[in-house]
PLY file of the C-alpha trace (Angstrom):
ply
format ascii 1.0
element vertex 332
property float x
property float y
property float z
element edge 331
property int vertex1
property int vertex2
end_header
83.78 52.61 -144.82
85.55 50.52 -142.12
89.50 51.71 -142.28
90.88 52.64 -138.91
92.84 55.73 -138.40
95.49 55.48 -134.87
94.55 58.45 -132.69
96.67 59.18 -129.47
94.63 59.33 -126.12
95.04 62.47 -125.45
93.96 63.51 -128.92
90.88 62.07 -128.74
89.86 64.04 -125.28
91.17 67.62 -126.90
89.01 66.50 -129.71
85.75 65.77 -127.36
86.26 68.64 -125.31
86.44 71.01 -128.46
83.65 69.41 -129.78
81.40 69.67 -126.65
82.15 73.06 -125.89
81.17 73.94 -129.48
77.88 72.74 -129.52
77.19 74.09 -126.24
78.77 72.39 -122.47
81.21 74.41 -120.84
84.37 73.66 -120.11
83.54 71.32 -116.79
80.77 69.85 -118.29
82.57 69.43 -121.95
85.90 67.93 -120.27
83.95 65.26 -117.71
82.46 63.60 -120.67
85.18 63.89 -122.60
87.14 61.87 -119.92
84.24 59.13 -119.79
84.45 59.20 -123.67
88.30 58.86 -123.41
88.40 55.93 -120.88
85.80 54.04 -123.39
88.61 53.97 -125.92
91.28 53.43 -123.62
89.68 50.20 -122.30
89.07 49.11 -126.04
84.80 49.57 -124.94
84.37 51.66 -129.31
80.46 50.77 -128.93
80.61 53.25 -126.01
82.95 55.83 -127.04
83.58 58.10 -129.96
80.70 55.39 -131.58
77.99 58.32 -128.84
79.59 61.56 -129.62
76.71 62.00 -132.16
74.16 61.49 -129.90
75.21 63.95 -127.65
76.08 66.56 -130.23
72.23 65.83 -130.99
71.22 65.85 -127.36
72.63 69.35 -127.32
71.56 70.86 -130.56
67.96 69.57 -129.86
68.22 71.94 -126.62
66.99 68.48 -124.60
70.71 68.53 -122.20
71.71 71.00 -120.32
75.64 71.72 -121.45
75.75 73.97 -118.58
74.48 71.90 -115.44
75.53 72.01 -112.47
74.36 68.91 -109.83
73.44 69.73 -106.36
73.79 66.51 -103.79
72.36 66.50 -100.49
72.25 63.81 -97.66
68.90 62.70 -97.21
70.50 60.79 -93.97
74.01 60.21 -93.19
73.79 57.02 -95.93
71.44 57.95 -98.30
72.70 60.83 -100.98
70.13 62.18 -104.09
71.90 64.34 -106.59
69.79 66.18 -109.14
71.85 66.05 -112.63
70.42 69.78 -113.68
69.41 67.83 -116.75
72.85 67.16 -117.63
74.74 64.37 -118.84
75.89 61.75 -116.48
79.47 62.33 -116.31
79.01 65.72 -114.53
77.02 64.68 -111.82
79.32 61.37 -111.24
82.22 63.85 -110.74
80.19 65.91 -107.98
78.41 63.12 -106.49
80.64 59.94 -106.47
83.38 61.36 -103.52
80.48 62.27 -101.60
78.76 58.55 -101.96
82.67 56.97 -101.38
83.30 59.18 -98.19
79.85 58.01 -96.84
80.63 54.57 -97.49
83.98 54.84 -95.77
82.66 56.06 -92.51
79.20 53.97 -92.36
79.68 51.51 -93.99
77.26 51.05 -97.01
76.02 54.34 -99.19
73.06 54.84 -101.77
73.27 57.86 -104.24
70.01 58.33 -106.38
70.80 60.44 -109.15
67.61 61.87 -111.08
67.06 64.34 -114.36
70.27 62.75 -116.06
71.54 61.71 -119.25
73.26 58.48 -119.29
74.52 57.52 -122.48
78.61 55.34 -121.33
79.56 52.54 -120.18
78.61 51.78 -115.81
81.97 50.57 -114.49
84.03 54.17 -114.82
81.48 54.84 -111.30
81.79 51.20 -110.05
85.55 50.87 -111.18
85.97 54.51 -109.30
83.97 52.99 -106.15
86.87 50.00 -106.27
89.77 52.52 -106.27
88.60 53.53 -102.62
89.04 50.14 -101.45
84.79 50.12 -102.22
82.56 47.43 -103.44
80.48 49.42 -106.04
76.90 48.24 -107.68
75.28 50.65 -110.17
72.12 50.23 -112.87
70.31 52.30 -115.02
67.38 52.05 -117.44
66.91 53.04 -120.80
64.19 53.56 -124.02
62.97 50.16 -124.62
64.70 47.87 -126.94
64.25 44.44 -125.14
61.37 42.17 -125.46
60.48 41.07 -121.87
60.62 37.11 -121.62
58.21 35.15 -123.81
57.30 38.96 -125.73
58.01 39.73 -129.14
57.21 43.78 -127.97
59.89 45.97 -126.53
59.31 47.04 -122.84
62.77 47.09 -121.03
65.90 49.19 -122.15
68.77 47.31 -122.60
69.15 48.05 -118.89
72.96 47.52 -117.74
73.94 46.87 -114.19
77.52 46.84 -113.22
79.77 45.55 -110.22
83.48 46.05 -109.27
85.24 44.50 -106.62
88.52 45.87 -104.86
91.55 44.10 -104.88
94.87 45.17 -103.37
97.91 45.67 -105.40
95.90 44.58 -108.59
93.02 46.03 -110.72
89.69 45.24 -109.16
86.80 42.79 -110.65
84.74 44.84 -112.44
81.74 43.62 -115.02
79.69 45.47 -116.95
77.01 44.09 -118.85
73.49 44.85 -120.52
70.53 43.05 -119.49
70.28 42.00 -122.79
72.03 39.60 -124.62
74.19 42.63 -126.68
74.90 45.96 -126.08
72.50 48.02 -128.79
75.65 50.06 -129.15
77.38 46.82 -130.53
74.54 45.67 -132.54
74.60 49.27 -134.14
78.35 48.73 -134.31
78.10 44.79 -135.96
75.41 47.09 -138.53
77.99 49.72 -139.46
80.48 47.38 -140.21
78.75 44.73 -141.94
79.07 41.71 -139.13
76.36 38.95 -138.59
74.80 38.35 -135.11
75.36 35.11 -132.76
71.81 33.19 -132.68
69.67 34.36 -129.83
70.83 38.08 -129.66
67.24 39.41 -131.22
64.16 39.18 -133.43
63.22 41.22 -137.02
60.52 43.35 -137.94
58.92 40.08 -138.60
59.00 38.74 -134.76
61.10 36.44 -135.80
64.59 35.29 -135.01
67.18 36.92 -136.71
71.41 37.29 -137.63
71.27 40.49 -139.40
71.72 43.63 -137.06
70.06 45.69 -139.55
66.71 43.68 -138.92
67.23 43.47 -135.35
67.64 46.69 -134.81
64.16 47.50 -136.90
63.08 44.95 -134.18
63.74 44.04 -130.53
66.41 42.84 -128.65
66.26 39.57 -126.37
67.22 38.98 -122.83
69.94 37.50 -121.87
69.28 33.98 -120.34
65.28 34.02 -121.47
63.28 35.05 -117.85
66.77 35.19 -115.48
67.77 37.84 -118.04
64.05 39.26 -117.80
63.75 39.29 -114.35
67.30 40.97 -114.07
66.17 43.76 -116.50
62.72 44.26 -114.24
64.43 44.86 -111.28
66.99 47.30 -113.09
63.83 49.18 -113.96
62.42 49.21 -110.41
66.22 50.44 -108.84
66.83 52.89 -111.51
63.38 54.67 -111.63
61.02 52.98 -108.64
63.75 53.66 -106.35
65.07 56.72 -107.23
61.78 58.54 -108.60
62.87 58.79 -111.93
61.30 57.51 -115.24
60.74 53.61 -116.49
61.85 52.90 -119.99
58.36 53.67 -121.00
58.28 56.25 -119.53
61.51 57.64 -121.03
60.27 56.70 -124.30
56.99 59.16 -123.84
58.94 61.76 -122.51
61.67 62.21 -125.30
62.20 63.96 -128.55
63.59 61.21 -130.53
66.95 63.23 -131.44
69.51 60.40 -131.34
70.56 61.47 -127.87
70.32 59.42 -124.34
66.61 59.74 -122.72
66.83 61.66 -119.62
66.30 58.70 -116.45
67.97 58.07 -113.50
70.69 56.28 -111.99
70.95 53.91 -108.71
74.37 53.43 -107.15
75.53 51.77 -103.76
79.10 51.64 -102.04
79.84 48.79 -99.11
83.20 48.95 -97.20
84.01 45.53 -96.65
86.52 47.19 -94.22
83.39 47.55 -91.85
80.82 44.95 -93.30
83.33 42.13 -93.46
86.04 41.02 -90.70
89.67 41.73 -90.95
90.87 38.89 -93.19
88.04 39.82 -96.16
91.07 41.09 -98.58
93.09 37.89 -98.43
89.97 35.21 -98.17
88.52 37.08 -101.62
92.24 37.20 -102.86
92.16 33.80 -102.42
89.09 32.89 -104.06
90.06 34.49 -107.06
93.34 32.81 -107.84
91.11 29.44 -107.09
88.70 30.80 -109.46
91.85 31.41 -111.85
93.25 28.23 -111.26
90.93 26.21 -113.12
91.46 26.08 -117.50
90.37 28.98 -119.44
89.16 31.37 -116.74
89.72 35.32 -117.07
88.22 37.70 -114.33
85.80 40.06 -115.42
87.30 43.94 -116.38
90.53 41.67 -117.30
90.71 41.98 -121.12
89.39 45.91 -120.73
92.70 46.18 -118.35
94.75 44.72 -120.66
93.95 47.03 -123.45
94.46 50.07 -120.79
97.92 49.06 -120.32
98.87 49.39 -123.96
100.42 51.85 -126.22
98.85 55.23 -125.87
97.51 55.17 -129.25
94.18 53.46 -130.40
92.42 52.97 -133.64
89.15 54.23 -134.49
87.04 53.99 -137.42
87.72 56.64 -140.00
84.12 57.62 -140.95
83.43 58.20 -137.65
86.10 60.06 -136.48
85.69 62.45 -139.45
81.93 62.86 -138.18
82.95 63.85 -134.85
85.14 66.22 -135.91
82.36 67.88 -138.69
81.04 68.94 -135.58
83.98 71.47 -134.34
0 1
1 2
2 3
3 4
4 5
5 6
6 7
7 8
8 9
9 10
10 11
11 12
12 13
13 14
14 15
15 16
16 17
17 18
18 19
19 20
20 21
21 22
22 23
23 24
24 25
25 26
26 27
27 28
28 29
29 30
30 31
31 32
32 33
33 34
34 35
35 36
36 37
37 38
38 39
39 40
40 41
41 42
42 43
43 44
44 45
45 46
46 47
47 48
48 49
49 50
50 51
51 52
52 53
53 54
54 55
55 56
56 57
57 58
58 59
59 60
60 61
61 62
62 63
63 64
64 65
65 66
66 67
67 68
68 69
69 70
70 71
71 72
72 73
73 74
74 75
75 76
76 77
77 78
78 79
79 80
80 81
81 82
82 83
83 84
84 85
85 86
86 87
87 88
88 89
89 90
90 91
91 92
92 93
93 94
94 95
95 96
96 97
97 98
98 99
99 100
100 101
101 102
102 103
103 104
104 105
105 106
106 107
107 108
108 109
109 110
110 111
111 112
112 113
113 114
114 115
115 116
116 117
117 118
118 119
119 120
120 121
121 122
122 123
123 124
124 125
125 126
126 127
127 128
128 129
129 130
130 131
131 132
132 133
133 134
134 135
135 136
136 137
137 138
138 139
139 140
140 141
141 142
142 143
143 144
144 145
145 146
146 147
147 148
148 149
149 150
150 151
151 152
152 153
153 154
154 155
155 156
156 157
157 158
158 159
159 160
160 161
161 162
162 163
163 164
164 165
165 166
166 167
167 168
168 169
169 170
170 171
171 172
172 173
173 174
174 175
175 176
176 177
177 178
178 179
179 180
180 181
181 182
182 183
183 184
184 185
185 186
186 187
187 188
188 189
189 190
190 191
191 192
192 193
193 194
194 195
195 196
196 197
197 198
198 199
199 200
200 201
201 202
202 203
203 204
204 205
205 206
206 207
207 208
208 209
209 210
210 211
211 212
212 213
213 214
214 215
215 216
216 217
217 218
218 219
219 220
220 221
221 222
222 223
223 224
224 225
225 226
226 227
227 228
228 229
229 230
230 231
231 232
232 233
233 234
234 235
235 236
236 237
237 238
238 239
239 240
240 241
241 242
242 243
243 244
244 245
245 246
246 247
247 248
248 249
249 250
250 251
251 252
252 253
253 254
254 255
255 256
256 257
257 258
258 259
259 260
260 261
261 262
262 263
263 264
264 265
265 266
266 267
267 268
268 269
269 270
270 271
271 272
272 273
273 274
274 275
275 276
276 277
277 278
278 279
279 280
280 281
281 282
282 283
283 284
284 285
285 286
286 287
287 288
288 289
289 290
290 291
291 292
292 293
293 294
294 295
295 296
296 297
297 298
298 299
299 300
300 301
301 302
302 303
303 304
304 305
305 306
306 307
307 308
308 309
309 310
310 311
311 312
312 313
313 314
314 315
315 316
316 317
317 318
318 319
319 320
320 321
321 322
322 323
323 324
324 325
325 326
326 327
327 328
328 329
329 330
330 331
């Protein structure tokens, strides 16, 4: 089934929160994801939305997340901050941690949070967009259960592995992308699936090892890089920030170490804030102001985070797929 139903904003957070404090978060932990869930929809970003409230209604049936965590941060040094999630999901320890990392930034200069024992299951750039909105550059990556064939494989070894980057700019949203390491989101290859929508050529193999257009088959199979071995290479060093640097797991290792309920593996998460107020010189707003209306200058050029912006500034209502909404709210 692929009508649409139009759901107001709000709505669909009342909804999420209900929902999550039913099957176990309490209210701060229910209402943080519900606000990550919200902002997916807002910005237009369905593959990373309502499209996950079933995995983490499974996450906390299964017993696997911790609907009642509560993250502890402490400075290692005055730059360098390590939050333990409590084995809950993301959004929770993002809300504790993220001021702290932005503050640290502001006074030194350049900030590293490591965030370990989490569940990250949204989109990056709500902590990188949030990093931006104190006048921060902000660069975060995590890993994932593997999905994506490394370069010249026909195996998956690497998660789909997204790394994310927004840029500050006054007066104006910042530059902000987003993007798997792969050449699609498995959230919109699950989402092309549902709804009955070919591939582009490259995007993944079957069951077969071979290339293939149907999501269904790719999805029985692996995911490819983006860009062959600069994708590859990208994805490795995802791996080695989010879990080498931080402690946490690799995408294998996630893969061992979960119960296969639908929900987000537990990993970890790397992300770094630079004040350009303090790295750069005094003219750093207007020179990079200036390099992006050159950049928009030329034919056909959009910034990245433009089109998500866009959508934000619209009506308050969005539309969602039927099916799914009545799914999510089965669960209340």
């Amino acid at each position: 089934m692929n009508d649409v139903i139009k759901i107001k904003l709000d709505e669909i957070k009342m909804l999420v929160t209900e929902v999550l404090q039913k099957q176990g978060c309490d209210l701060h932990n229910a209402k943080a994801l519900a606000k990550t869930i919200t902002k997916a929809e807002e910005d237009g970003a369905s593959s990373h939305g309502l499209f996950r409230v079933p995995g983490y209604v499974a996450s906390l049936k299964s017993g696997k997340v911790n609907g009642k965590a509560s993250p502890k941060v402490k400075n290692v040094t005055p730059v360098i901050l390590q939050c333990d999630a409590d084995n809950g999901f993301a959004s929770t320890a993002h809300e504790k941690a993220l001021p702290m990392l932005a503050e640290a930034a502001k006074t030194n200069g350049i900030s590293v949070l490591s965030i370990k024992g989490c569940y990250h299951f949204a989109a990056l750039w709500p902590e990188t967009e949030y990093l931006a909105q104190q006048n921060l550059v902000g660069v975060a990556c995590t890993a994932f259960k593997p999905s994506v064939a490394p370069a010249g494989a026909k195996e998956a070894f690497f998660g789909t592995n997204p790394i994310s980057m927004a840029w500050p700019r006054k007066n104006n949203f910042p530059v902000v992308f987003d993007m798997a390491t792969a050449t699609m989101a498995k959230g919109e290859v699950m989402i092309a699936a549902r709804d009955g929508h070919m591939l582009p050529d490259g995007v993944g193999l079957g069951e077969n090892g071979e290339p293939s257009n149907d999501p269904k088959e790719v999805l029985k199979g692996v995911l490819l890089p983006f860009g062959g071995y600069k994708g590859s290479a990208i994805s490795m060093m995802v791996e080695l920030f989010a879990a080498g640097l931080t402690g946490d797991v690799f995408s294998y290792e996630a893969q061992e170490n979960d119960n296969n309920d639908g929900g987000p593996p537990s990993g970890g998460e790397f992300i770094m804030a630079l004040n350009p107020e303090i790295i750069g010189d005094s003219s750093w707003e207007k020179h990079c102001e200036d390099f992006f209306q050159k950049l928009l200058s030329i034919d056909g050029v959009r910034l990245p985070g433009s089109r998500r912006h866009k959508k934000r500034s619209n009506d308050e209502y969005r539309s969602v797929n039927a099916e799914l909404l009545s799914k999510v709210k089965s669960f209340l």
